[in-house]
N, C-alpha and C positions, 0 to 999 in steps of 0.2 A: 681592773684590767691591767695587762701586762704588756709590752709591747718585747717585738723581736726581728729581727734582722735574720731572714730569709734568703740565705744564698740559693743560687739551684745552676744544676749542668746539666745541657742536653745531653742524652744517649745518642748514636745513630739514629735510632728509631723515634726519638723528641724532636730532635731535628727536621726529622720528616716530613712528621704531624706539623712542626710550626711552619715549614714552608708552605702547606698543605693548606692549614687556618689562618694564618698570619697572626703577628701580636697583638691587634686589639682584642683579637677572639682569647689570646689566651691569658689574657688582663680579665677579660670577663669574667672567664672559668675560675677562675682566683677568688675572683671579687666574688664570687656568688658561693663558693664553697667556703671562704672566712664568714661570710657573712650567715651561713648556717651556721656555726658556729658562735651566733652571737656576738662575732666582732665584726671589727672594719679594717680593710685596706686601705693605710695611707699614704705608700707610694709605691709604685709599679714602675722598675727601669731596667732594658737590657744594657748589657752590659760588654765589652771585649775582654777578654785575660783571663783571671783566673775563675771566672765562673759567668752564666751566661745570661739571670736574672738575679735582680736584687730587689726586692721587696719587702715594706715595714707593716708587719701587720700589728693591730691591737686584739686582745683576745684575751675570754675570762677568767684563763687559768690555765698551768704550764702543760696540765691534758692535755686541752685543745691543740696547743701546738705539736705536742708528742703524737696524738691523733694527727694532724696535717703529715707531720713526715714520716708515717708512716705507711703513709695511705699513698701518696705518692714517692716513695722509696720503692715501694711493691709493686707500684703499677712499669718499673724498668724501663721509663723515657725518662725519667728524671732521676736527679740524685739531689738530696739537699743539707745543707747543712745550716743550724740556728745558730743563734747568738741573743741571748737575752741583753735588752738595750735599758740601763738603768738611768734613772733620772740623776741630776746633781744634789738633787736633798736625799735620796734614797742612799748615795756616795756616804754625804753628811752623819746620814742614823748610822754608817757602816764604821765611819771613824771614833764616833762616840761610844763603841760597843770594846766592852773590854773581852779578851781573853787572852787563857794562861797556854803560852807555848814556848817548846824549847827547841831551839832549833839543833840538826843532829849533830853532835860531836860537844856539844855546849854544855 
C-alpha cells in the first residue's frame, strides 16, 4: 500500500455542491470511492488557504491514485493535487542507494 496526501480546491461549482451536501456527505463520498479502490481513508480535513481539503489516503498502487485525480480533475468541481507521503525507513533504503551523477558545469 502506498499512502498520499490529497490536496483538493473547490471550483465555483464544488462549492455549491458542498454547501448543497455539507462535509460529512462529502467525507463519505471520499471514503467510499477509495474504498473501491481497495484502500482506506485515514484522514479527512477542511482546510482555509491554500487549498480547501486535505486528505490521507492509503491505496494499492500509484494507479489507483492517478485514477482518483483523474476522475475528479474531470469532473470540474474540483481540482487536486497529490503528494506521495514516504515513510522514515523508505528515507533510510533511499540514502543507502548509491548513484552516479554529475551535477551541471562539474
Amino acid at each position: 500500500m502506498a499512502k498520499y496526501l490529497i490536496k483538493s480546491s473547490y471550483t465555483a461549482e464544488g462549492t455549491k455542491g458542498l454547501l448543497k451536501e455539507g462535509g460529512t456527505s462529502r467525507k463519505a463520498i471520499v471514503e467510499e470511492m477509495v474504498q473501491r479502490l481497495d484502500g482506506q481513508l485515514e484522514a479527512f480535513y477542511f482546510g482555509l488557504g491554500e487549498a480547501d481539503v486535505y486528505a490521507i489516503v492509503d491505496v494499492p498502487d500509484v494507479t489507483s491514485v492517478v485514477a482518483v485525480s483523474m476522475i475528479v480533475n474531470a469532473s470540474g468541481a474540483v481540482t487536486l493535487s497529490t503528494i506521495p507521503l514516504l515513510t522514515p525507513e523508505e528515507i533510510d533504503q533511499a540514502c543507502k542507494r548509491s548513484i552516479d551523477y554529475r551535477p551541471p558545469g562539474a
